[in-house]
C-alpha positions in Angstrom: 96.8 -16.5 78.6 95.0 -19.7 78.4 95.9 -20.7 81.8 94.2 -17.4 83.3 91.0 -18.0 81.3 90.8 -21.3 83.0 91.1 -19.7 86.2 88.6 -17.7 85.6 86.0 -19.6 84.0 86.8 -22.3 87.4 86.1 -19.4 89.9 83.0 -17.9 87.8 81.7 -21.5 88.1 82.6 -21.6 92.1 81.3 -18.5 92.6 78.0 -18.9 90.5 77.0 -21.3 92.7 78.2 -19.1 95.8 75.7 -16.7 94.5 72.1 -18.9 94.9 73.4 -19.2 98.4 73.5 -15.5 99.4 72.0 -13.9 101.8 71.2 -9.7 100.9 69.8 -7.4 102.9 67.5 -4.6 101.7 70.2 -2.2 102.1 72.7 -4.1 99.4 74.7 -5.9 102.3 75.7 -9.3 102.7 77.1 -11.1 105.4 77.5 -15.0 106.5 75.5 -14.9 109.7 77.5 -17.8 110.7 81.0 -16.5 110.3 81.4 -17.3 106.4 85.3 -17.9 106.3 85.5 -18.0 110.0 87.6 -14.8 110.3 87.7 -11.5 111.9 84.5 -10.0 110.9 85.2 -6.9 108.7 83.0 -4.3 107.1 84.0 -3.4 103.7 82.6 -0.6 101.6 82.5 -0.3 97.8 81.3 2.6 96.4 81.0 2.7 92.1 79.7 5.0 89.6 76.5 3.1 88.8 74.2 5.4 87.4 70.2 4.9 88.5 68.7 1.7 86.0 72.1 0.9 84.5 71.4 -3.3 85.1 75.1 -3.7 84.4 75.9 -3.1 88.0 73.6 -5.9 89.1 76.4 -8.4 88.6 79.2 -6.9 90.1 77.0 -6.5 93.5 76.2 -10.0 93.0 80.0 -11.0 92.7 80.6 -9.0 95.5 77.8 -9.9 98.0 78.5 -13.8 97.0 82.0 -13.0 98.0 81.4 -11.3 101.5 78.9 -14.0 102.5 81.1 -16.8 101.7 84.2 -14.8 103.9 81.7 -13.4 106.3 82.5 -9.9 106.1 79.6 -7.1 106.0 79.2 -5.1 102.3 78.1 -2.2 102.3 77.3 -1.0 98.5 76.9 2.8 97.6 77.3 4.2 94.3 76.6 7.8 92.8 77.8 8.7 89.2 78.5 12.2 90.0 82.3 12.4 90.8 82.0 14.7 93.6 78.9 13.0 95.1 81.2 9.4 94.4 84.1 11.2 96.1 82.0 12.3 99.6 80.6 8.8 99.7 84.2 7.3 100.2 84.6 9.9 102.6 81.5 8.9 104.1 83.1 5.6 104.6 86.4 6.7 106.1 83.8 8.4 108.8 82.3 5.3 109.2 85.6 3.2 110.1 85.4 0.8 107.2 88.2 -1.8 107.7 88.8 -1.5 103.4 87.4 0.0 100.2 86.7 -0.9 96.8 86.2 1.4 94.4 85.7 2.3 90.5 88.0 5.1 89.7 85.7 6.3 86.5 86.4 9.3 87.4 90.1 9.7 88.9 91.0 13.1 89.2 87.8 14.0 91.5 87.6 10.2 93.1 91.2 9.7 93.5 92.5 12.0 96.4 89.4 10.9 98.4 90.5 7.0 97.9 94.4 8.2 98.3 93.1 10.0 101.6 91.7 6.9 102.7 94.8 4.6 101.9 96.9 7.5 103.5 94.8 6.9 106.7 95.8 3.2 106.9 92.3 1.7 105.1 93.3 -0.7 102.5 91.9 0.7 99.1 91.3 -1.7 95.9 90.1 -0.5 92.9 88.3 -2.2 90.0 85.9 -2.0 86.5 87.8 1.4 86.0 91.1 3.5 86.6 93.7 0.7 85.3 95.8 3.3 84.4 95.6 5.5 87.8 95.2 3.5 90.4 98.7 3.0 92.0 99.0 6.8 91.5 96.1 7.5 94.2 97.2 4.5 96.7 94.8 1.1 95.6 97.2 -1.6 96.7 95.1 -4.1 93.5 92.9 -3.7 90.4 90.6 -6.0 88.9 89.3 -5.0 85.5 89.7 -5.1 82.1 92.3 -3.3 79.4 89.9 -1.0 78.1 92.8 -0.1 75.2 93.2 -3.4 74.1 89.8 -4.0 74.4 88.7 -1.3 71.8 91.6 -2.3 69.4 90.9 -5.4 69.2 87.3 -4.8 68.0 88.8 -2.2 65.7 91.0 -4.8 64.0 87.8 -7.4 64.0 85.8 -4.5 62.2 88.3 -4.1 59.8 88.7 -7.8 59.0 85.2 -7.7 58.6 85.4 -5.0 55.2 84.1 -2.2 57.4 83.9 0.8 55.9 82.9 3.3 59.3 82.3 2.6 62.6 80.5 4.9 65.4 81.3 4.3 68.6 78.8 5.7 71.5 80.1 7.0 74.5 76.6 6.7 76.8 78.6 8.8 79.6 81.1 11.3 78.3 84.2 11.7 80.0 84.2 8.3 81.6 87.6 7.3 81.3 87.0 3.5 80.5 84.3 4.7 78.3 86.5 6.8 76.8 89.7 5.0 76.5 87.4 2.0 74.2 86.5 4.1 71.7 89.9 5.7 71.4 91.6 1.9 71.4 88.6 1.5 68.6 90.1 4.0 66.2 93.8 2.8 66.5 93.0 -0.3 64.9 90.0 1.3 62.9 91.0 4.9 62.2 87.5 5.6 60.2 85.7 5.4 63.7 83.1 8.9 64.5 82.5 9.3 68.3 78.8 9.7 69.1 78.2 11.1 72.9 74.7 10.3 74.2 73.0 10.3 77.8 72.9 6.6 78.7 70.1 7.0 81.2 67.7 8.0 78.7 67.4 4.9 76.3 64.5 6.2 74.4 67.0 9.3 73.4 69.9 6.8 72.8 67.8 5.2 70.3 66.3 8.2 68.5 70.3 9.8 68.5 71.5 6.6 67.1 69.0 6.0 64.5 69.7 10.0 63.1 73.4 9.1 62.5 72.3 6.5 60.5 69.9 8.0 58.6 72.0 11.0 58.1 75.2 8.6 57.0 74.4 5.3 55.1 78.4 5.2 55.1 78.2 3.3 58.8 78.8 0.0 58.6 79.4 -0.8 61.9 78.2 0.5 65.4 79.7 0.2 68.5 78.3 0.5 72.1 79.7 -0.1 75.2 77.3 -1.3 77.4 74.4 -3.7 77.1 71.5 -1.5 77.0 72.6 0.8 75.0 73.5 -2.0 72.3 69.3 -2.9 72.7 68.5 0.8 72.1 71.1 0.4 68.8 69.4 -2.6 67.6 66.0 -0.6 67.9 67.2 2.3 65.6 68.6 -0.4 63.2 65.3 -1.4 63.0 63.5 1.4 62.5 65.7 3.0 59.6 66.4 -0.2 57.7 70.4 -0.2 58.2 72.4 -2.9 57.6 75.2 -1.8 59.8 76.3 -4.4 62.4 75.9 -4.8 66.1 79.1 -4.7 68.2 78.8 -4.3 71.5 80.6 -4.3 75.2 79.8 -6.2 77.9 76.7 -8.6 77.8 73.0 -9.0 79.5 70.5 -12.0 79.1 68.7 -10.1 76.0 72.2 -9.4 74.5 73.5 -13.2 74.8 70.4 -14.0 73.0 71.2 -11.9 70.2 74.4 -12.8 69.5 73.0 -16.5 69.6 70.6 -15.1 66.8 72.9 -13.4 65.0 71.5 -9.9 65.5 74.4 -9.0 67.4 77.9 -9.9 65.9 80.1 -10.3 69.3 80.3 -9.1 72.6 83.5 -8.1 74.4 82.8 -9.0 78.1 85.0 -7.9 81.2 83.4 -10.3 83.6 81.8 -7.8 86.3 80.9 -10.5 88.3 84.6 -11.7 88.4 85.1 -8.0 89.5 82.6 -7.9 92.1 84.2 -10.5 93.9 87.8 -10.5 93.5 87.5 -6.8 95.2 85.8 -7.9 98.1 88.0 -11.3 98.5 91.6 -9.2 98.1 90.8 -6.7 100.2 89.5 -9.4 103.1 93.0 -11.1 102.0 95.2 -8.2 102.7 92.9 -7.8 105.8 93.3 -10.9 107.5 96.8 -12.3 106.2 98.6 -9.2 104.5 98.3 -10.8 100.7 98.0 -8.8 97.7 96.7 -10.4 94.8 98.6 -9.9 91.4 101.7 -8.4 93.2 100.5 -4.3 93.0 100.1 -5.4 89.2 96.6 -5.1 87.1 94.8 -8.2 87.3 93.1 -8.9 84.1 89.2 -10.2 83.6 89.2 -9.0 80.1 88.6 -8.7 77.3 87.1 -12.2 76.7 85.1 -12.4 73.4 81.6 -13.7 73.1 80.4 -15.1 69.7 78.1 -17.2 68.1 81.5 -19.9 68.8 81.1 -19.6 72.5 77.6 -18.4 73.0 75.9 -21.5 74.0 78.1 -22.2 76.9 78.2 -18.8 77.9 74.3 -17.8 77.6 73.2 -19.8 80.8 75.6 -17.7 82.9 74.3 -14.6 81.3 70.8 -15.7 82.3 71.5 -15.9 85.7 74.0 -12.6 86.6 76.8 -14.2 86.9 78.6 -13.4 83.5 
């Protein structure tokens, strides 16, 4: 385990600096004008569930585009969080003779034929951030991610060291399996855990929906988001009705680094999307060009990695700049 963080942190730290040296175009592409890794030039297409303002997203584009510039291959980035709409864009990219696809499987029963189809029809498919569980099953060769179960358990355990007495876990976009599956991996370590659903594109409503639940339950000792924005809107309603319940939160921003160097926040659990980002894009151009899978068909793993006030000072600067 310790040997794979190490890897990790080493290609973060190679890729960060990848990243102030990439080129993007308007459109979300990125290629190495001058031939990058001197290959074949490919076009490769990823296509995720990013919902409209969701900042999250902004570092798994930047892992991929520093990725396909440093190769040379051309990214083209498309995302819709509708299911269907997600599906017809990897259909969309089939059409368009991509030479391989990356994609989040969020959604697998209405994304996952479309991405089988397109394995089917000789395109080499990847998936990543989501689907760990259901990838192989609709033809992805790899998968870069996190284990969302273990993930959730082991803030569930954390909560109860801590003397928790009940957690709520929001669910910003219900029906999301990842989403899903870290709440549910929350209550088998913590079985006192109440689900809250909320729409994670309206933070103003997160916040006023958060702040109720407390209000209408001083039992809630803990609350646990899964994304960084939605663990700002948290913060607010703590604020604003006096609770004392902690901050736990998923995945990590600039303002929530900051936080958790405060102590306002009590830990992130981080799945390095910028790891994500560009793993995707570098195993498929891999498979491409030699034929390699990384991992062997297994998951490879960029989480859960926990960020506390023990590690937060090393961590923040990456935070700052989109590349953890």
């Amino acid at each position: 385990m310790r040997t794979t963080r190490r890897s990790l942190q080493a290609l973060v730290a190679v890729t960060a600096a990848a990243t102030a040296l990439a080129a993007c175009s308007s459109s979300g592409g990125a290629r190495n004008e001058s031939g990058g890794g001197g290959g074949e030039d490919y076009t490769i297409a990823m296509i995720t569930h990013e919902a409209p303002g969701d900042a999250f997203w902004d570092k798994i584009r930047a892992g991929a585009e520093a990725a396909a510039d440093s190769l040379g291959v051309t990214l083209n980035y498309s995302n819709d969080p509708d299911a269907g709409e997600q599906a017809t864009l990897v259909q969309n990219a089939v059409d368009s003779d991509v030479d391989g696809i990356a994609i989040t499987l969020a959604y697998p029963d209405q994304v996952g034929p479309a991405a089988q189809s397109a394995a089917e029809g000789g395109i080499p498919v990847v998936a990543f951030n989501s689907g760990i569980s259901d990838y192989q099953t609709y033809g992805a060769s790899m998968y870069f991610g996190s284990n969302e179960d273990l993930a959730g358990q082991t803030v569930g355990t954390r909560i109860g060291e801590d003397g928790g007495g009940k957690a709520l876990c929001v669910i910003q976009e219900q029906g999301q399996v990842a989403l899903e599956t870290r709440c549910a991996g929350v209550a088998k370590t913590f079985p006192n855990t109440q689900i809250l659903y909320v729409n994670g594109t309206d933070l103003p409503s997160v916040q006023q929906t958060i702040g109720s639940s407390l209000q209408t339950d001083p039992s809630i000792t803990h609350i646990v988001t899964l994304g960084a924005q939605v663990a700002q809107a948290a913060q607010a309603a703590k604020t604003d009705t006096s609770s004392q319940a902690q901050v736990i939160t998923f995945d990590l921003n600039a303002d929530v680094a900051e936080a958790i160097q405060n102590g306002d926040i009590a830990f992130s659990v981080d799945q390095q999307p910028y790891v994500q980002g560009y793993l995707a894009v570098e195993a498929l151009y891999l498979n491409l060009s030699n034929g390699n899978d990384i991992g062997g068909g297994q998951p490879v793993l960029t989480g859960p990695s926990i960020v506390d006030q023990s590690n937060i000072d090393q961590i923040l600067p990456f935070a700052k700049n989109n590349t953890r």
